[in-house]
DSSP file (Angstrom, degrees, kcal/mol; ACC not computed):
  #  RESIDUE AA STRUCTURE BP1 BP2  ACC     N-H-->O    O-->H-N    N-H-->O    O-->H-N    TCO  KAPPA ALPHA  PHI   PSI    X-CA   Y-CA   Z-CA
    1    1 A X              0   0    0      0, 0.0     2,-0.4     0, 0.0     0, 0.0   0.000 360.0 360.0 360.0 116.5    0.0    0.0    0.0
    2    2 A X        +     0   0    0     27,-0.1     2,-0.6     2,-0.0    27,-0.1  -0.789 360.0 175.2 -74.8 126.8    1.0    3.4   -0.9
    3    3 A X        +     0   0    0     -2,-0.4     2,-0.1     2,-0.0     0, 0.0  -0.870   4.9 167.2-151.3 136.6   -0.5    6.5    0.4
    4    4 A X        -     0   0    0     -2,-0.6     2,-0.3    25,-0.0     3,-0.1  -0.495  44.7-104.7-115.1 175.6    0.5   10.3   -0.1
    5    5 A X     >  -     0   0    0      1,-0.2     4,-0.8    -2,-0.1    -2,-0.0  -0.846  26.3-147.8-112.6 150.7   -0.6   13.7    0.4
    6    6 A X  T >4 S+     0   0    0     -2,-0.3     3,-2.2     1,-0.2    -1,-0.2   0.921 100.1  50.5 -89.4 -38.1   -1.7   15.0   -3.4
    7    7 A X  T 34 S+     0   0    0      1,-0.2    -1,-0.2    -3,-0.1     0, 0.0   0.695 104.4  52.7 -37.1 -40.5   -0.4   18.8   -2.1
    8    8 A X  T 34 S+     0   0    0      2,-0.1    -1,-0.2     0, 0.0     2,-0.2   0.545  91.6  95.5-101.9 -30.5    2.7   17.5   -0.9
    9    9 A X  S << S-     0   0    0     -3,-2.2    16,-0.1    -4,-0.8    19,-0.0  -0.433  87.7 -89.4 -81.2 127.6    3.9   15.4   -5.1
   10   10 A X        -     0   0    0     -2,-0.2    14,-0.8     1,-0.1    -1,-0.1   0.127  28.2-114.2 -47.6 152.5    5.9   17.6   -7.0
   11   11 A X  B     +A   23   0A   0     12,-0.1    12,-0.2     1,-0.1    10,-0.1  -0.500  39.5 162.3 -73.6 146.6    5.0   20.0   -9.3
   12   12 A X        -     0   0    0     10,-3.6     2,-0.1     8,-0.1     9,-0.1  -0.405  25.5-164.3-147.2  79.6    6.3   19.1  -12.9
   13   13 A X        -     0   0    0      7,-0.3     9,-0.1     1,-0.1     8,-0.1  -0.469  37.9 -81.1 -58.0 138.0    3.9   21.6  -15.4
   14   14 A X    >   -     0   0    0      1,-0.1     3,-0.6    33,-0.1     5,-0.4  -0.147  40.0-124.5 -38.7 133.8    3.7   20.8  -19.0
   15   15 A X  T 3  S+     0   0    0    131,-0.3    -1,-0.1     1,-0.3    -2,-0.1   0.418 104.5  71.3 -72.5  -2.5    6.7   22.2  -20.8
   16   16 A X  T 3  S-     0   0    0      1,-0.1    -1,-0.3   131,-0.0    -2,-0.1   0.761 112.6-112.0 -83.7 -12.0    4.8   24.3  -23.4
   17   17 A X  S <  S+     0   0    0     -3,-0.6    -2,-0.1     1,-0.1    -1,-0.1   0.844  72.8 142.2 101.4   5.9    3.8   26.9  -20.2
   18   18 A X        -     0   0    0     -4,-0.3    28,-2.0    27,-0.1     2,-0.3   0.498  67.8  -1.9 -81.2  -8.8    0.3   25.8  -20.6
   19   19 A X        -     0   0    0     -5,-0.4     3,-0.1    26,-0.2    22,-0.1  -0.940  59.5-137.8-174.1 170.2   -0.6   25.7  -17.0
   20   20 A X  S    S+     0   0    0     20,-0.3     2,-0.6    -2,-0.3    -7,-0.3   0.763  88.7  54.7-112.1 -68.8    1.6   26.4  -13.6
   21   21 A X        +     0   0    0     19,-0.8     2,-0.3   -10,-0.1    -1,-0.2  -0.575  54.6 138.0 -88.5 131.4    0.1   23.4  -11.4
   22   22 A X        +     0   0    0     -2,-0.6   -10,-3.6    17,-0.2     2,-0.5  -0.894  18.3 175.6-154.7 122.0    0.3   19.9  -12.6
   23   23 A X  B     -AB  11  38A   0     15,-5.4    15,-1.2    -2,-0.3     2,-0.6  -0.950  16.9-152.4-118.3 161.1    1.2   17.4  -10.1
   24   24 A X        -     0   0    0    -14,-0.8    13,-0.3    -2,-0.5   -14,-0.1  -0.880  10.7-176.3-141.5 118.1    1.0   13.5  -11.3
   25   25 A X  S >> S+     0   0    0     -2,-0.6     4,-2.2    11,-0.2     3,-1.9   0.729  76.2  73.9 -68.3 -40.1    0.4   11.2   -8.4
   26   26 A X  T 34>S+     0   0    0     10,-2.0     2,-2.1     1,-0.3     5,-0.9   0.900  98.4  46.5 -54.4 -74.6    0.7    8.2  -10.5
   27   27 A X  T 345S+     0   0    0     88,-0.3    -1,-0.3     9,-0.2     2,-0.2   0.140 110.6  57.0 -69.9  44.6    4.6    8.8  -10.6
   28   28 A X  T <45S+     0   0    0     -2,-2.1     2,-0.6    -3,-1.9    -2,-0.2   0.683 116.0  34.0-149.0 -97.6    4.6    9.4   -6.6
   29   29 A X  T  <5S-     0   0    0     -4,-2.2    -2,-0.2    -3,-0.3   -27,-0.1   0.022 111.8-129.2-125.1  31.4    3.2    6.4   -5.9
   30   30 A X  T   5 +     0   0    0     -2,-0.6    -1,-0.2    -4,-0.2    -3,-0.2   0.668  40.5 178.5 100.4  38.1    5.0    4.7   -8.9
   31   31 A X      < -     0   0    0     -5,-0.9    -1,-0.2    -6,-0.3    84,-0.1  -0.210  24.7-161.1 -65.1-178.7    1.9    2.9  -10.6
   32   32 A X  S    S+     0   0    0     82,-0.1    83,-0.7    83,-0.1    84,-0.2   0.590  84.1  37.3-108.5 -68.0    1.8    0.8  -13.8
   33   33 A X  S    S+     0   0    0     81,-0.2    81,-1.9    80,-0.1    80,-0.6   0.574 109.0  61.0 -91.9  -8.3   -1.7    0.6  -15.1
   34   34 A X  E     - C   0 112A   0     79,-0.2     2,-0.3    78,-0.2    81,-0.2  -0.978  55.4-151.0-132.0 138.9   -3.0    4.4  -14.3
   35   35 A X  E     + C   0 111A   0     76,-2.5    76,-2.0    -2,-0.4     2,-0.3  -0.735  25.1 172.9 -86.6 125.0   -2.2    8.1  -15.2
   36   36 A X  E     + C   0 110A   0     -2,-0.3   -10,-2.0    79,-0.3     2,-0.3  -0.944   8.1 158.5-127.7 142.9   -3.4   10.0  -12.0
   37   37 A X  E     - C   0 109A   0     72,-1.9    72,-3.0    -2,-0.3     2,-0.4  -0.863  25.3-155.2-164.1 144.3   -2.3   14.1  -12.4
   38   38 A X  E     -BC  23 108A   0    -15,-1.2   -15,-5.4    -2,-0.3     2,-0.3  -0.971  17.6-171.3-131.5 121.9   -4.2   16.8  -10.3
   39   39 A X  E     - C   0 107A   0     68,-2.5    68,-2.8    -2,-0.4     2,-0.4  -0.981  22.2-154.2-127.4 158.7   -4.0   20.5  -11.9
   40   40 A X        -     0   0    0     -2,-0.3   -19,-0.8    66,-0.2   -20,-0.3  -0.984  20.5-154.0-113.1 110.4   -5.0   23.4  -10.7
   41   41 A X        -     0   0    0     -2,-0.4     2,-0.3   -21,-0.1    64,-0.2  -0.456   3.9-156.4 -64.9 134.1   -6.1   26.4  -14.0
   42   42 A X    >   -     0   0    0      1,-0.3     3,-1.6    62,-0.2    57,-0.3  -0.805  48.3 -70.7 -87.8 152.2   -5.9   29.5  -13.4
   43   43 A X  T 3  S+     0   0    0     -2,-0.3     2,-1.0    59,-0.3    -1,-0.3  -0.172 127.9  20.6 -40.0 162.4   -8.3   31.4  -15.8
   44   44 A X  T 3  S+     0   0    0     55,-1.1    -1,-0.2    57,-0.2    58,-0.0  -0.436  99.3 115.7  89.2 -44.5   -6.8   31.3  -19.2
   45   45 A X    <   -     0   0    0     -3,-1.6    54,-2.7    -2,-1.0   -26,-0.2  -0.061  51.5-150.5 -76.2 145.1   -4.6   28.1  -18.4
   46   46 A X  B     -F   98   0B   0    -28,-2.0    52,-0.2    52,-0.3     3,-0.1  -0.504  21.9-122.2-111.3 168.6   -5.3   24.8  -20.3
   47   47 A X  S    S-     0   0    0     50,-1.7     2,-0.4     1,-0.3   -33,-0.1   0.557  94.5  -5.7 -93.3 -17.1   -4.7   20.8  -19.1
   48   48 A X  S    S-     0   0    0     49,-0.3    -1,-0.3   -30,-0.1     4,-0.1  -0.975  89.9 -79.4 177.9 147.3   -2.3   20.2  -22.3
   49   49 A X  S    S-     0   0    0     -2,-0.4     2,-0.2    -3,-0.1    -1,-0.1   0.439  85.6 -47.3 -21.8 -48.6   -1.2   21.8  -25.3
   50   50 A X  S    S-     0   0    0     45,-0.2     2,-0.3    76,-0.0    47,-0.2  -0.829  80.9 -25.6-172.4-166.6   -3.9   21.4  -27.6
   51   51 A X  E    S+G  125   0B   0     74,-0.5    74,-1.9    -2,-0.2     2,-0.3  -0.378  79.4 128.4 -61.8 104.9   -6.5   19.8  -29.4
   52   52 A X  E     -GH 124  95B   0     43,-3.7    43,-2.0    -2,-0.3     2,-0.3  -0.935  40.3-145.7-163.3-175.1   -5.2   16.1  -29.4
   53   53 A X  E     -G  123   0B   0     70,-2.4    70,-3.1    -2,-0.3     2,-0.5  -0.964  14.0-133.7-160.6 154.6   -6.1   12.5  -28.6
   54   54 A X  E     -G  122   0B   0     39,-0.4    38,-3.2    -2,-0.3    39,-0.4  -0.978   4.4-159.1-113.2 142.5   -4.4    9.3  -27.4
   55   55 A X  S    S+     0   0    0     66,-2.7    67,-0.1    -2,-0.5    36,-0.1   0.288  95.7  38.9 -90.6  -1.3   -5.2    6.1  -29.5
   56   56 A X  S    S+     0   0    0     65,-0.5     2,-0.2     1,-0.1    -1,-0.1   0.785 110.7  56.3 -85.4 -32.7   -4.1    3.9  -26.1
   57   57 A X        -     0   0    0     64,-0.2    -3,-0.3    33,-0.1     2,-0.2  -0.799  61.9-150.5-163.8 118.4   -5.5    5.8  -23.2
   58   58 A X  E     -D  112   0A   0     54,-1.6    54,-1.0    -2,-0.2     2,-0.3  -0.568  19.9-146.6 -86.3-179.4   -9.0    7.1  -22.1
   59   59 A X  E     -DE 111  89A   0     30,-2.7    30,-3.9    -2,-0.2     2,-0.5  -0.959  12.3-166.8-156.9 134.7   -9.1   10.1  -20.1
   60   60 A X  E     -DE 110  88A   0     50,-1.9    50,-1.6    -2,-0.3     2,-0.7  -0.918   6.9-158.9-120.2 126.5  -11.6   10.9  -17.4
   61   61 A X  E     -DE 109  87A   0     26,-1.5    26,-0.9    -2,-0.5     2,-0.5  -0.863   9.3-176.5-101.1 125.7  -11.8   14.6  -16.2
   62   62 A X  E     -DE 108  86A   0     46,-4.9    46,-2.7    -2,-0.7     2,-1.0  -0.915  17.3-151.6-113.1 121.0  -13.4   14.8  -12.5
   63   63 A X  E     +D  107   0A   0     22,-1.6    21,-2.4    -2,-0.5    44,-0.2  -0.745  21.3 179.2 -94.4 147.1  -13.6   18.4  -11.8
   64   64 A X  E    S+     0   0A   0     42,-2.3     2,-0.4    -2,-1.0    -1,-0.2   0.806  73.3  16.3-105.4 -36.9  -13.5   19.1   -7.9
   65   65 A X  E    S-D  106   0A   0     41,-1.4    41,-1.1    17,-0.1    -1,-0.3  -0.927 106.5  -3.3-157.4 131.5  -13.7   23.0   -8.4
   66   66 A X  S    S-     0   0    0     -2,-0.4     2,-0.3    39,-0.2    39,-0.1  -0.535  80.9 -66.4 104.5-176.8  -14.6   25.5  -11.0
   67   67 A X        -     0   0    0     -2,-0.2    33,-0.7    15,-0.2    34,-0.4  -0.858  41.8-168.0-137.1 120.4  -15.7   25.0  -14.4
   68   68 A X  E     -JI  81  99B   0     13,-0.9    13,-1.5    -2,-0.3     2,-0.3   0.005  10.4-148.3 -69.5 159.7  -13.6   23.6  -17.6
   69   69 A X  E     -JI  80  98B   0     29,-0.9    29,-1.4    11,-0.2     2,-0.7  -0.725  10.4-167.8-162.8 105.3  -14.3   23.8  -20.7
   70   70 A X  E     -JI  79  97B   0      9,-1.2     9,-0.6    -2,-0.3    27,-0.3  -0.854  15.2-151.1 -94.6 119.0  -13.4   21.3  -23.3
   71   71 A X  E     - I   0  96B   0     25,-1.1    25,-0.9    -2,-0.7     2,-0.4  -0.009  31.1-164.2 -42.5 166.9  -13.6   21.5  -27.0
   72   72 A X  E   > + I   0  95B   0      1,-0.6     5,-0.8    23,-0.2    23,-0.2  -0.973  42.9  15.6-169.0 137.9  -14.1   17.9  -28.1
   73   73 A X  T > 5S-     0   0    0     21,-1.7     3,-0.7    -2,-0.4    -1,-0.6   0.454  98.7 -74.3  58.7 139.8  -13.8   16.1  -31.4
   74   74 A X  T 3 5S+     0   0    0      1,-0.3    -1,-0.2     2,-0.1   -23,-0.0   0.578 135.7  54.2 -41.2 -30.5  -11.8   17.8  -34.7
   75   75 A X  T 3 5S-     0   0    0     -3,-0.1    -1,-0.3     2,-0.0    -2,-0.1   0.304 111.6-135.7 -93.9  14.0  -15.3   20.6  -35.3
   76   76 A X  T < 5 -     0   0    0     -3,-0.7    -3,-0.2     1,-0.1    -2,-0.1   0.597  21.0-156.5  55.0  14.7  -14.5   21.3  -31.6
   77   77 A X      < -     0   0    0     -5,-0.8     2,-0.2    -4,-0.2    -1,-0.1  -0.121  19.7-122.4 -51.9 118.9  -17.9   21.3  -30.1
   78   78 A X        +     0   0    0     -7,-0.2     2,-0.4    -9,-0.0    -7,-0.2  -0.415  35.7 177.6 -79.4 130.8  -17.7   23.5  -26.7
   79   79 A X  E     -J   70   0B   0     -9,-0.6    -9,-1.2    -2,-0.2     2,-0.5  -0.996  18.2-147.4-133.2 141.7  -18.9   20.9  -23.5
   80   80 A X  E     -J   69   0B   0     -2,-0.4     2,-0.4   -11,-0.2   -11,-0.2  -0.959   7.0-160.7-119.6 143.7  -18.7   22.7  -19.9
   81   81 A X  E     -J   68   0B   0    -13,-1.5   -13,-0.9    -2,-0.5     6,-0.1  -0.851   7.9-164.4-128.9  85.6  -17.9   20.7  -17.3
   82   82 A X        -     0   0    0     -2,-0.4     3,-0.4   -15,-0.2   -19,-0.4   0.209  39.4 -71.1 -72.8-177.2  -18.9   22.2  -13.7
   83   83 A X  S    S+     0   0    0      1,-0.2   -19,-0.2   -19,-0.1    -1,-0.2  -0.716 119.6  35.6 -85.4 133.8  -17.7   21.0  -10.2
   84   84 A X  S    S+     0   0    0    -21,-2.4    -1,-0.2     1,-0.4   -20,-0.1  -0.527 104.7 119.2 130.0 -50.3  -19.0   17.5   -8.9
   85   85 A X        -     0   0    0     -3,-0.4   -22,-1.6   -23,-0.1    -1,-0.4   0.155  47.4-166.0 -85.2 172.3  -18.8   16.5  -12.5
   86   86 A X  E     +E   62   0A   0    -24,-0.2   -24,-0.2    -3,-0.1     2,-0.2  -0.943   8.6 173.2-153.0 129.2  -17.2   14.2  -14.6
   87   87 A X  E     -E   61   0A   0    -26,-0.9   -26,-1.5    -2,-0.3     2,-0.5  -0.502  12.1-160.5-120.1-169.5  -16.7   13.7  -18.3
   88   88 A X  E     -E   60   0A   0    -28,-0.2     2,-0.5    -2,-0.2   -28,-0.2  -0.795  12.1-154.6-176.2 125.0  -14.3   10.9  -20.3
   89   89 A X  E     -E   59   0A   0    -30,-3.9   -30,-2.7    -2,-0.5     2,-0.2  -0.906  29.7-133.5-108.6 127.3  -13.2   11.3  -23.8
   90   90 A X    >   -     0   0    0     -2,-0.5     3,-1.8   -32,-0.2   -36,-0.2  -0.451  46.7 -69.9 -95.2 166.5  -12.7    7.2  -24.9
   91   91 A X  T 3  S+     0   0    0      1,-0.3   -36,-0.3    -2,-0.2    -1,-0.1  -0.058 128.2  35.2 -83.4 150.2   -9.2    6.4  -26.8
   92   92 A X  T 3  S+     0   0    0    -38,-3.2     2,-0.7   -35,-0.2    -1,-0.3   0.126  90.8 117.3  91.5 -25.1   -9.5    8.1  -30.6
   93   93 A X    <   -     0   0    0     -3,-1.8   -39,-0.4   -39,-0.4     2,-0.3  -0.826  65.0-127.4-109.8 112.2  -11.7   11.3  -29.4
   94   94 A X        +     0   0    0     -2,-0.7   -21,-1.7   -41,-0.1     2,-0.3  -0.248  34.9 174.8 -18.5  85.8  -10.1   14.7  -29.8
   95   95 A X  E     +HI  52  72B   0    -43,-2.0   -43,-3.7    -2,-0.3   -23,-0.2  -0.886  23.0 173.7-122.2 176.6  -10.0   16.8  -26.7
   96   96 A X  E     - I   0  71B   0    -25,-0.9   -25,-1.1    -2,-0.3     2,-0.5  -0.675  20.5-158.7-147.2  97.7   -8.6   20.1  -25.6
   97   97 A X  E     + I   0  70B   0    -27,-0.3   -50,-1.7   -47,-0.2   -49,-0.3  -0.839  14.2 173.6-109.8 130.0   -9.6   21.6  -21.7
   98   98 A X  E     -FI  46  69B   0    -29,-1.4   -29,-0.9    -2,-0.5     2,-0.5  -0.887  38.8-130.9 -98.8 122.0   -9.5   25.0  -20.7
   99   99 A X  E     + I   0  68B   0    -54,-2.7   -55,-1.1   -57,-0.3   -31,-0.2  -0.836  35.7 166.3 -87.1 128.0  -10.4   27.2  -17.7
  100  100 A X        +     0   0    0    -33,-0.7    -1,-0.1    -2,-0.5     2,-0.1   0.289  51.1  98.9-125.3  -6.6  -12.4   30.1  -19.7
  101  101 A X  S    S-     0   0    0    -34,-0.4   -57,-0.2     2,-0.2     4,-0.1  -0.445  83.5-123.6 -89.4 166.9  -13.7   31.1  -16.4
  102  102 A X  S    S+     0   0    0     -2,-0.1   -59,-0.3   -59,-0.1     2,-0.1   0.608  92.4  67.3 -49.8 -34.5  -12.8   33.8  -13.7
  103  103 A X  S    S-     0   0    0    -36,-0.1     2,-0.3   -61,-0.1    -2,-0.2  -0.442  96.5 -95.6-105.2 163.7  -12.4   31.3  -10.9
  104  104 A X        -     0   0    0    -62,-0.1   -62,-0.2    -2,-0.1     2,-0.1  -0.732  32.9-133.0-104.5 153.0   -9.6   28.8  -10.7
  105  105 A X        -     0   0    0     -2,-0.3     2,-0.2   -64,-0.2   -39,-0.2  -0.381  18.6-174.9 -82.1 144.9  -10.1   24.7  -12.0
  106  106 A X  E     + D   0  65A   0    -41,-1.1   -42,-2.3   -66,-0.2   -41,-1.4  -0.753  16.3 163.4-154.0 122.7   -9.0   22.0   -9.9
  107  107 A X  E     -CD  39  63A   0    -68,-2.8   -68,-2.5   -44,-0.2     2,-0.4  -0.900  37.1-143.9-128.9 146.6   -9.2   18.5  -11.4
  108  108 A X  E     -CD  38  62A   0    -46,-2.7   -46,-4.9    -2,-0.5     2,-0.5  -0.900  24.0-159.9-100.8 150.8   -8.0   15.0  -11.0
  109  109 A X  E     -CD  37  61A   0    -72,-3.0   -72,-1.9    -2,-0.4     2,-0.3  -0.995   2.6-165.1-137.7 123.2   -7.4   13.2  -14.6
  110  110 A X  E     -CD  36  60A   0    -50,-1.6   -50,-1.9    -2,-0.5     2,-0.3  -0.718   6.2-173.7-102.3 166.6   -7.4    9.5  -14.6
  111  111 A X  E     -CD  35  59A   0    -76,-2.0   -76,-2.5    -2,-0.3     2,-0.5  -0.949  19.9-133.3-142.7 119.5   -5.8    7.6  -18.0
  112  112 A X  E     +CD  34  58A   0    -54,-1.0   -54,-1.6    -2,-0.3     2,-0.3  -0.957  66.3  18.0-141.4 141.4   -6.0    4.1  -18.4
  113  113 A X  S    S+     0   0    0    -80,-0.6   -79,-0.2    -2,-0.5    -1,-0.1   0.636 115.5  47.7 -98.4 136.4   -4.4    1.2  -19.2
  114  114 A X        -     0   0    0    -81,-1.9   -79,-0.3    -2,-0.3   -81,-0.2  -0.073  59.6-148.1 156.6 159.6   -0.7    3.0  -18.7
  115  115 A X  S    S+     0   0    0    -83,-0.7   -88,-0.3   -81,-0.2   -79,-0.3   0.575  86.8  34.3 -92.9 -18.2    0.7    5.0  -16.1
  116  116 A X  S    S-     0   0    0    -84,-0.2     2,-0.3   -81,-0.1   -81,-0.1  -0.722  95.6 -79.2-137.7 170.4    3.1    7.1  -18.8
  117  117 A X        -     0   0    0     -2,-0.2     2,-1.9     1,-0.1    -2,-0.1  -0.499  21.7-147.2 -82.3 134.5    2.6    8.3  -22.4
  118  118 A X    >   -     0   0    0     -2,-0.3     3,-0.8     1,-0.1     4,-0.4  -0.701  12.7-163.6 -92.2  81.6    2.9    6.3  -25.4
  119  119 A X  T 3  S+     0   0    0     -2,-1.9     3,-0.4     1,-0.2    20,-0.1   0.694  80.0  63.1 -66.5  14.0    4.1    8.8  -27.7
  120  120 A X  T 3  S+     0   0    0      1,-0.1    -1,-0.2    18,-0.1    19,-0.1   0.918 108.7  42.2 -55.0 -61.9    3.3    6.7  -30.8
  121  121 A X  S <  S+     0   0    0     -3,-0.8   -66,-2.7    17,-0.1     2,-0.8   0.224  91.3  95.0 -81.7  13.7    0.0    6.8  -30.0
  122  122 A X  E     -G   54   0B   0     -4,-0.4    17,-1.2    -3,-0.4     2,-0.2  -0.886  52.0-179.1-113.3 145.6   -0.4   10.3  -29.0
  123  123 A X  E     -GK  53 138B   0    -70,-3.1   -70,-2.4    -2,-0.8     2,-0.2  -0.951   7.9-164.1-132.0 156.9   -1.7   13.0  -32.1
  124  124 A X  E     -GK  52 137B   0     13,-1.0    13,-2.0   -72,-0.3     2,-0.6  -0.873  22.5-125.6-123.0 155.6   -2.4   16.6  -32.1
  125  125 A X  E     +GK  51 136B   0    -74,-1.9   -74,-0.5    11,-0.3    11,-0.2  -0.968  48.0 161.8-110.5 112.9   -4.3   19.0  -34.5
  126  126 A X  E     - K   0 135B   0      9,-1.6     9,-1.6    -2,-0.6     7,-0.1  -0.785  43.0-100.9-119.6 126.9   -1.9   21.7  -35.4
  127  127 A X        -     0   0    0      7,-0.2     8,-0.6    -2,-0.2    -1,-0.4  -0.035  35.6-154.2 -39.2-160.4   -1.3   24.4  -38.2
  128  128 A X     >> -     0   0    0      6,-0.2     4,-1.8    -3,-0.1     5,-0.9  -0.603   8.8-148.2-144.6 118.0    0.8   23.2  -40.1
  129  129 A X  T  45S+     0   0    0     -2,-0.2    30,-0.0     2,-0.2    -2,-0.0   0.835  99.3  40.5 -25.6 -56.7    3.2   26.0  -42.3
  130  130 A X  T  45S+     0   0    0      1,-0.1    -1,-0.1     2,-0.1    -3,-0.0   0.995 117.9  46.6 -81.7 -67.4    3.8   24.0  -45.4
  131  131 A X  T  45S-     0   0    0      1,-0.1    -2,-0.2     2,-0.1    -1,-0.1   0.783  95.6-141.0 -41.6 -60.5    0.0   22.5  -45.7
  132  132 A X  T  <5S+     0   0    0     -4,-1.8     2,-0.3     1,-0.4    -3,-0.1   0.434  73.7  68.6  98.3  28.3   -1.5   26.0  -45.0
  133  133 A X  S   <S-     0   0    0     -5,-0.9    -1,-0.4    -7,-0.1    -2,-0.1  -0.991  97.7 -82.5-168.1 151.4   -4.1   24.6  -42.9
  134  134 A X        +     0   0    0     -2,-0.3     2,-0.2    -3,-0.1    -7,-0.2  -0.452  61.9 167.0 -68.2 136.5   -4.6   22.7  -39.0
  135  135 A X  E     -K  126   0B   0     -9,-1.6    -9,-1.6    -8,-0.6     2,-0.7  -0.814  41.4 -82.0-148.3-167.6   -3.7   19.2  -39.8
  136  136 A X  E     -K  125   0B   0     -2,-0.2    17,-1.3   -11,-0.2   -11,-0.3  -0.912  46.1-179.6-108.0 133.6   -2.9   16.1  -37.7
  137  137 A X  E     -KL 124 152B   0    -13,-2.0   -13,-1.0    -2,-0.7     2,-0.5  -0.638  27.0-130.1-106.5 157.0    0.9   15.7  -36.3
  138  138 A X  E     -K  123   0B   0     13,-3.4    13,-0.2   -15,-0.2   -15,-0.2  -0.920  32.0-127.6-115.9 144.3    2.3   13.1  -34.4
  139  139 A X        -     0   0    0    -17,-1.2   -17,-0.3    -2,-0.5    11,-0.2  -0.652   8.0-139.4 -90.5 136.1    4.5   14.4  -30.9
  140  140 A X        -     0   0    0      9,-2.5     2,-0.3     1,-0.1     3,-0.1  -0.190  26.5-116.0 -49.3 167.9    7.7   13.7  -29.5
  141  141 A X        -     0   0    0      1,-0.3    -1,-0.1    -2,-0.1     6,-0.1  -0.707  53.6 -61.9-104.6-159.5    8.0   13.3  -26.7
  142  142 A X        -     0   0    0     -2,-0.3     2,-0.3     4,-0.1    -1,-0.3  -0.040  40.7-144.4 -50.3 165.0   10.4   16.1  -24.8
  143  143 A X    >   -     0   0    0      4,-0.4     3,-3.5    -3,-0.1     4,-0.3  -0.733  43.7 -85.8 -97.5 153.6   14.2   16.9  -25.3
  144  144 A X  T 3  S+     0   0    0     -2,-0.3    -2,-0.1     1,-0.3     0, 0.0   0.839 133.2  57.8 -32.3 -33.7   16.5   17.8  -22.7
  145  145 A X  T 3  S-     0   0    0      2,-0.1    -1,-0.3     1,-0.0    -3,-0.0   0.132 119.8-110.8 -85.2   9.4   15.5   21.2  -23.0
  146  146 A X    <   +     0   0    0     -3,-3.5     2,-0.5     1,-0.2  -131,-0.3   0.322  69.0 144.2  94.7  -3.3   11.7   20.1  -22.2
  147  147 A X        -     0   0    0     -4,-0.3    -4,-0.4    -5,-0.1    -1,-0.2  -0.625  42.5-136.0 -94.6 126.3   10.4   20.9  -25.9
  148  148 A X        -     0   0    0     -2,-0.5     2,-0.3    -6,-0.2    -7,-0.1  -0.171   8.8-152.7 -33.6 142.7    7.9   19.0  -27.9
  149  149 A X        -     0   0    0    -11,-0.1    -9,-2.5     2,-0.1     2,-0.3  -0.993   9.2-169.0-126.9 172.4    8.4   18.3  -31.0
  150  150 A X  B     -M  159   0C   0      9,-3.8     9,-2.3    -2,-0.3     2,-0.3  -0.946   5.1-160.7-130.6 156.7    5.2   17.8  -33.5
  151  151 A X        -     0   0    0     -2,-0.3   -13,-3.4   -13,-0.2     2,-0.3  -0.930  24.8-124.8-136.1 147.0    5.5   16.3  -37.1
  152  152 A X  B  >  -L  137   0B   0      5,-0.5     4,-0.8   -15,-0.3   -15,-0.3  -0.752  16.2-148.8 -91.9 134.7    2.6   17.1  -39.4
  153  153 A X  T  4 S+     0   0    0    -17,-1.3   -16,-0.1    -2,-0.3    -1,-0.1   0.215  89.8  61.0 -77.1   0.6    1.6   13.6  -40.5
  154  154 A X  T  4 S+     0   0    0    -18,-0.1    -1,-0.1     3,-0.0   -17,-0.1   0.919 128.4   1.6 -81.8 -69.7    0.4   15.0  -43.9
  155  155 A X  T  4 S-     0   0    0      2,-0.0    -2,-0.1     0, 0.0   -27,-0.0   0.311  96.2-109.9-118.2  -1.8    3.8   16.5  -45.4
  156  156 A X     <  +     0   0    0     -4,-0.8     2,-0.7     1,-0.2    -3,-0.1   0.799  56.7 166.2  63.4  24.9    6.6   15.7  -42.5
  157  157 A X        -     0   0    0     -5,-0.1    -5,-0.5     1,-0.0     2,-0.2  -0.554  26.1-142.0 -35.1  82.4    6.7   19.4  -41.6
  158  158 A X        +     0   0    0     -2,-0.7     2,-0.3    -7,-0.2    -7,-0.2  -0.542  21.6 178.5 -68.2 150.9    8.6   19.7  -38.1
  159  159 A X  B      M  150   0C   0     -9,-2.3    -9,-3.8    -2,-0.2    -1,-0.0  -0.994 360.0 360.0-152.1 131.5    7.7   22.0  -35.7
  160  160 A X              0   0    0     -2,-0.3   -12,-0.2   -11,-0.2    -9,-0.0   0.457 360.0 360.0-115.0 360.0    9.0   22.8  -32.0
């Protein structure tokens, strides 16, 4: 048995700057089969870079305070997601979640089967320069210096 304080697991925020708090409990208490991460938005602040999906991994948002707001699926279709509540975008389905509100988000996000990212299986929808138009890329994952990189899976356009 493991048991922690979630306040107490280091902070590690997504390297694009997209948010301040992200803690992920899963590697604190060194699981295997589930992603657990608590963020806290501030207005403006997003859960992850963009618009994107895993093809491994569902993902369940419970929000404990505030209200999020995810875009969902490639035509983006706005779903608001209040405190109490809980939504779960299934392995394939485009999401993107945002605090668009005044007040600050605090959520737990489960992921399952895995504890860590398969970046094979993770895509984003991205401009793309060359294309001239948002198309679908497939992520790196970070470099030493923390940076993403995404490759448009239409023309092999990198991008950092």
């Amino acid at each position: 048995m493991e048991r922690i304080s979630v306040d107490e697991v280091e902070n590690r925020p997504n390297p694009l700057g997209v948010h301040g708090v992200r803690r992920p409990v899963s590697q604190a208490l060194d699981t295997d089969d589930v992603a657990l991460v608590v963020y806290e938005l501030k207005p403006g602040e997003q859960f992850s870079g963009g618009l994107h999906t895993h093809h491994d991994q569902e993902e369940i948002f419970y929000v404990l305070s505030g209200t999020a707001t995810f875009e969902v699926g490639t035509d983006r279709e706005e779903v608001t997601v209040e405190a109490g509540e809980v939504v779960r975008f299934p392995p394939g389905e485009f999401q993107s979640g945002h605090n668009h509100s005044d007040e600050p988000v605090r959520a737990l996000v489960v992921g399952a089967p895995g504890a860590r990212h398969d970046w094979d299986a993770l895509e984003s929808m991205a401009p793309c320069a060359d294309c001239g138009e948002e198309t679908s890329h497939a992520v790196r994952p970070p470099d030493e210096d923390g940076v993403m990189q995404l490759v448009c899976n239409d023309c092999g356009t990198e991008m950092f």
